[in-house]
C-alpha positions in Angstrom: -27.4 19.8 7.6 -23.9 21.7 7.8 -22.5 18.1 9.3 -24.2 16.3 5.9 -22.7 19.1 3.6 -19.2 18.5 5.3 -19.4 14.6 5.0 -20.5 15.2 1.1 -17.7 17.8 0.8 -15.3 15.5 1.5 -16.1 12.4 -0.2 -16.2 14.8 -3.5 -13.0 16.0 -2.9 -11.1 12.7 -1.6 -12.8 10.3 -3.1 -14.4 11.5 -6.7 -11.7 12.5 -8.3 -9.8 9.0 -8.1 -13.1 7.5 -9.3 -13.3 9.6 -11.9 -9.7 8.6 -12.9 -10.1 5.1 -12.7 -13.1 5.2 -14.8 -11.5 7.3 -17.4 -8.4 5.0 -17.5 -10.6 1.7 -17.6 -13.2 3.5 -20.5 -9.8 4.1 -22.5 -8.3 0.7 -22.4 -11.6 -0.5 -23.1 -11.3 1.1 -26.5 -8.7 0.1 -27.5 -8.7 -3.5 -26.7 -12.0 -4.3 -26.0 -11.7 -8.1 -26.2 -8.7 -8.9 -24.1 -8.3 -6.0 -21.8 -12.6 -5.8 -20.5 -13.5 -9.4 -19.5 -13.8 -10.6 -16.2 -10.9 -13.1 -16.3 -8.3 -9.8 -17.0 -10.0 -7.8 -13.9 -9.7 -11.0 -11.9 -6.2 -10.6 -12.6 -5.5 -6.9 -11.9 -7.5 -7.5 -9.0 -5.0 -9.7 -7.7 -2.3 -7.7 -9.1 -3.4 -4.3 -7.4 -4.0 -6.5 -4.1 -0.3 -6.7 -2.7 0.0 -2.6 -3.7 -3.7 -2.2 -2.1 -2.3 -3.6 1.1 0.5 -1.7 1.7 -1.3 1.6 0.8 -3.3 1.4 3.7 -0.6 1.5 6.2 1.3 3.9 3.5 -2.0 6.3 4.0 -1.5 6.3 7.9 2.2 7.4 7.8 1.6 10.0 5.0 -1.8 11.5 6.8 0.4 11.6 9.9 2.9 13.9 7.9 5.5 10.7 7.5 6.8 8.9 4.0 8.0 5.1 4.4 10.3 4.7 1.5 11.2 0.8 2.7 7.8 -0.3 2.1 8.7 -2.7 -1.5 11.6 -4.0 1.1 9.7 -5.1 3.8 7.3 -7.1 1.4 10.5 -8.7 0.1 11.7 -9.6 3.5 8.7 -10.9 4.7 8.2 -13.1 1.4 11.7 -14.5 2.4 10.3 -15.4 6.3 7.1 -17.0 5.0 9.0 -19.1 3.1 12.0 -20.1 5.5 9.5 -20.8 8.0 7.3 -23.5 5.8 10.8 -24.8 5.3 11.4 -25.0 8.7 8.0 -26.9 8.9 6.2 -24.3 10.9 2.4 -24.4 10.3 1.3 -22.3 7.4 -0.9 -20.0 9.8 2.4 -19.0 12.3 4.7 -18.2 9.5 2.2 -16.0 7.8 2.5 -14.7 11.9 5.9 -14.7 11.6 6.1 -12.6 8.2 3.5 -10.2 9.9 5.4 -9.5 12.9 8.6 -9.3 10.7 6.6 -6.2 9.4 6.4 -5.2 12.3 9.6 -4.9 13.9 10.6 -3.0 10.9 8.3 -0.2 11.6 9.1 -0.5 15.4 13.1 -0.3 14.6 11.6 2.9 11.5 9.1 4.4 14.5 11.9 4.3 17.3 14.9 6.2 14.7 12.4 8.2 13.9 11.3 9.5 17.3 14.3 9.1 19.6 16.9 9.6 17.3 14.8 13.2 15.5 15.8 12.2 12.2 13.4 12.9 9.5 11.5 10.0 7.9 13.0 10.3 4.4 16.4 9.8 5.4 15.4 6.7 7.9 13.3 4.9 5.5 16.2 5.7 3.0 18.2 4.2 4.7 16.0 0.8 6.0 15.2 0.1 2.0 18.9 -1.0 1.6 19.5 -2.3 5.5 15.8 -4.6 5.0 16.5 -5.4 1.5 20.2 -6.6 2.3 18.7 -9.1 5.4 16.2 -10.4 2.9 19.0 -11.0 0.5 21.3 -12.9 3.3 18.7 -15.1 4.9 17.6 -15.9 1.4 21.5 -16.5 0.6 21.0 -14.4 -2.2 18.5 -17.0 -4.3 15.0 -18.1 -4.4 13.2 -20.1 -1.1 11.3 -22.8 -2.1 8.2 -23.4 0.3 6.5 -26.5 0.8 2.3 -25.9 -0.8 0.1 -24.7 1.3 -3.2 -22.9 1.6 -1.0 -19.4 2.1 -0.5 -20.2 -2.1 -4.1 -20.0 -2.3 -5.0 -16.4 -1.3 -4.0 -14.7 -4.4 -4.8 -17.4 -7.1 -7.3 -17.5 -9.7 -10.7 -18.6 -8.3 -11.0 -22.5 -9.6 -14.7 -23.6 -10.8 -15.7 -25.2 -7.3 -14.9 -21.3 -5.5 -16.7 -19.1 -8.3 -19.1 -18.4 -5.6 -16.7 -16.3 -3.7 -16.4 -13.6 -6.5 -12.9 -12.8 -5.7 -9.7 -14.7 -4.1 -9.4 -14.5 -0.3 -6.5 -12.1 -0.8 -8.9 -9.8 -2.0 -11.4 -9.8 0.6 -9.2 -9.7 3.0 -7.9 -6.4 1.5 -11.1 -5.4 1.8 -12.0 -5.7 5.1 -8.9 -4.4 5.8 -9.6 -1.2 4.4 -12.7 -1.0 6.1 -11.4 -1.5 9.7 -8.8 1.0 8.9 -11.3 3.5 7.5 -13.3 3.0 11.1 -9.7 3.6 12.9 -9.2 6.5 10.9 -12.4 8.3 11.2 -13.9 6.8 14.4 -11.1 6.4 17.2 -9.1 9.2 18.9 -5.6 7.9 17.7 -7.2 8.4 14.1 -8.0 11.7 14.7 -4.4 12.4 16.5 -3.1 11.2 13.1 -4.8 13.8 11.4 -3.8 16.3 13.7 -0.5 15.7 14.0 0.1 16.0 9.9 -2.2 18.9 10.0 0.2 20.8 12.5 2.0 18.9 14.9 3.2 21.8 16.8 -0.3 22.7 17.2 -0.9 18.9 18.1 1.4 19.0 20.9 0.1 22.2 22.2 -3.4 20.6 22.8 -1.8 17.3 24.6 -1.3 14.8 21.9 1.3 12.4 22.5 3.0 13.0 19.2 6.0 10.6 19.4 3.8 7.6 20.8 0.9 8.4 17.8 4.4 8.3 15.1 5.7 5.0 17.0 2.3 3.6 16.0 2.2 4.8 12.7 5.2 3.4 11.5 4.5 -0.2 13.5 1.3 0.0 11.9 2.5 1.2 8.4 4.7 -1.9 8.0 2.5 -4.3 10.0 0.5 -3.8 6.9 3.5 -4.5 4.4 4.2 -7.4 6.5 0.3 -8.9 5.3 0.9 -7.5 2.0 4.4 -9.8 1.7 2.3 -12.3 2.7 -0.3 -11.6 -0.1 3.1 -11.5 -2.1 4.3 -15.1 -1.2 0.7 -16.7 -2.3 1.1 -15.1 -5.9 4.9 -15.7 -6.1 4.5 -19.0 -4.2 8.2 -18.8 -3.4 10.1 -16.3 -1.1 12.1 -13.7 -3.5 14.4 -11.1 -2.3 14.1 -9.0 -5.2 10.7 -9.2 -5.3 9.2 -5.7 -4.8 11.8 -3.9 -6.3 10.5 -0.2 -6.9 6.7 -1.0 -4.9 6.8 2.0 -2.3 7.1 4.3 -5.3 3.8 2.7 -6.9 2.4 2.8 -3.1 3.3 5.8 -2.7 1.7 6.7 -5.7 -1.5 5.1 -4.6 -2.4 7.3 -2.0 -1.2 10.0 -3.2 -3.7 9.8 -6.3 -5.9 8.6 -4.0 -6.3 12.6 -2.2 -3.3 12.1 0.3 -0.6 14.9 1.1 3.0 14.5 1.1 2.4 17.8 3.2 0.4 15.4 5.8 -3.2 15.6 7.6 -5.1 14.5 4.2 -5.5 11.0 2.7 -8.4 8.2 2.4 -8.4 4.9 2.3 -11.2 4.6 -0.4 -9.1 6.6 -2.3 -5.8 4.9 -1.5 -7.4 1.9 -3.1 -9.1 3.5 -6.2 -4.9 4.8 -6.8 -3.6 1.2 -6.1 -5.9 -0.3 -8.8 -5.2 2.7 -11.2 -2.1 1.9 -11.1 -2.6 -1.8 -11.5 -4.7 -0.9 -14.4 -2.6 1.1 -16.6 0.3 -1.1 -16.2 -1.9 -3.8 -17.2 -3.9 -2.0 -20.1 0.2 -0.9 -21.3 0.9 -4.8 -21.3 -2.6 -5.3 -23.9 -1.3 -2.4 -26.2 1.9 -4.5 -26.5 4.0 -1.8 -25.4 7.6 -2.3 -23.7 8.5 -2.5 -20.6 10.7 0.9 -20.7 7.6 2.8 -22.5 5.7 1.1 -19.8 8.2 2.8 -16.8 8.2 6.5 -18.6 4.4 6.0 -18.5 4.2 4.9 -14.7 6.9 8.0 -13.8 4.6 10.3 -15.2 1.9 9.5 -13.4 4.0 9.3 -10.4 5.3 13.0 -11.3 1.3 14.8 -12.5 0.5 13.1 -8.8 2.4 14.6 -7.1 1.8 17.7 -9.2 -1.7 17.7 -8.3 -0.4 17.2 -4.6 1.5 20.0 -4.6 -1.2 22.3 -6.5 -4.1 21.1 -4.2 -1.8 22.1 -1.3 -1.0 25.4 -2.5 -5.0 26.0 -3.1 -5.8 25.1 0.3 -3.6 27.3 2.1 -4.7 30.1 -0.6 -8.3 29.7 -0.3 
């Protein structure tokens, strides 16, 4: 019974409260443009929209649970957009060159993990500094311009379902967002490296006292963070259909965002996926319910701040609660 209580307790607490919020936001827009904003085709479209954000929030929930912040996330989806579409250039099969953008992800977060862990320099300042050193190799492989890739079925994972795939409910990209957040969820809540996470952004001094390989658990977290930017540039390159190195411009902040509104910590040792999601497509949402209201695109940015600013308000007030209580 106490185990039930303590599963309850923190679905409530992790997970409610984003739902709540989503609904709230959805009910509003709803109101006020009933006929363009709630219809399936404009939730089609958000869902595509919030997919690429989605992605990257699940390896964003990993580092932040862990006590970490990846501020290079929006660079590496722009890099790995550029790969992609080199690579079809190239005439590499579809299916390696969305390998290639993956592992492109990757060695980001390895190069991120090993600065990180060898060098003992905070997070911030090395994913400070990788957004401008990722974003300026996207920019010179792309030579500073579009990539033009050659079709292929990678353009078809985030597209509007045609009449022949209605049956599918949702794009590929969105599925396989899906199942992504479910496998991480498992990793998170059923393996011993996902509790080590936890651990180690609950107290990492503590972590290390009771034999947990801290350095090898951040490695992973940041190879693991970026893997999962790397598959969202790839979700990036089917709805762009082009490689763009100024593509992503400003993303970690709404990723960021995401999980953060979603129940994680900036203090670390608390985040969910679910609830990295739910923050992903509120986010999606009130950019898009902005767009129906006709408002500009500056009116647009104050409004996405703020929410960026009351999140991590509530961060910062949950925090203070906790270690109150």
């Amino acid at each position: 019974m106490t185990t039930l209580e303590t599963i309850l307790r923190k679905i409530r607490h992790a997970q409610l409260g984003p739902l709540v919020g989503l609904v709230l936001v959805i009910s509003i827009f709803s109101l006020l443009r009933p006929t363009t904003f709630l219809n399936w085709n404009n939730f089609e479209i958000m869902l595509l929209q919030s997919s690429v954000v989605g992605m990257a929030a699940l390896g964003m929930t990993l580092v932040i649970v862990s006590g970490g912040i990846d501020l290079s996330v929006g660079s590496t989806i722009s890099l790995c957009t550029v790969i992609v579409a080199l690579l079809l250039q190239s005439g590499t099969p579809p299916f390696l060159a969305a390998i290639g953008g993956i592992l492109t992800g990757s060695a980001c977060g390895l190069l991120t993990g090993s600065l990180v862990t060898r060098l003992r320099v905070t997070p911030f300042i090395v994913t400070l500094g990788m957004l401008g050193v990722i974003r300026g190799l996207s920019k010179g492989l792309a030579s500073q311009q579009m990539v033009i890739a050659p079709p292929s079925w990678l353009n078809n994972l985030l597209t509007s379902l045609g009449p022949e795939n209605k049956w599918t409910l949702v794009p590929p990209g969105v599925w396989l967002t899906v199942v992504a957040a479910i496998l991480t969820s498992l990793f998170l809540s059923h393996t011993k490296p996902g509790r080590h996470i936890f651990a180690i952004g609950s107290n990492e001094l503590t972590a290390r006292l009771c034999g947990v390989r801290v350095d090898r658990i951040r490695m992973m977290v940041f190879v693991l963070g970026s893997t999962f930017a790397g598959v969202a540039g790839i979700l990036q390159f089917s709805y762009l259909t082009i490689g763009d190195p100024t593509t992503a411009f400003g993303v970690e902040l709404d990723v960021i965002a995401a999980v953060v509104i979603g129940g994680g910590s900036l203090a670390g040792g608390q985040g969910a996926i679910l609830g990295s999601l739910i923050g992903a497509f509120i986010m999606t949402v009130v950019g898009n319910g902005c767009t129906k209201l006709g408002l500009d695109n500056w009116i647009q940015e104050i409004v996405t701040g703020s929410i960026i600013v009351l999140a991590v308000a509530l961060d910062q007030w949950r925090h203070r609660n906790k270690h109150s209580g």
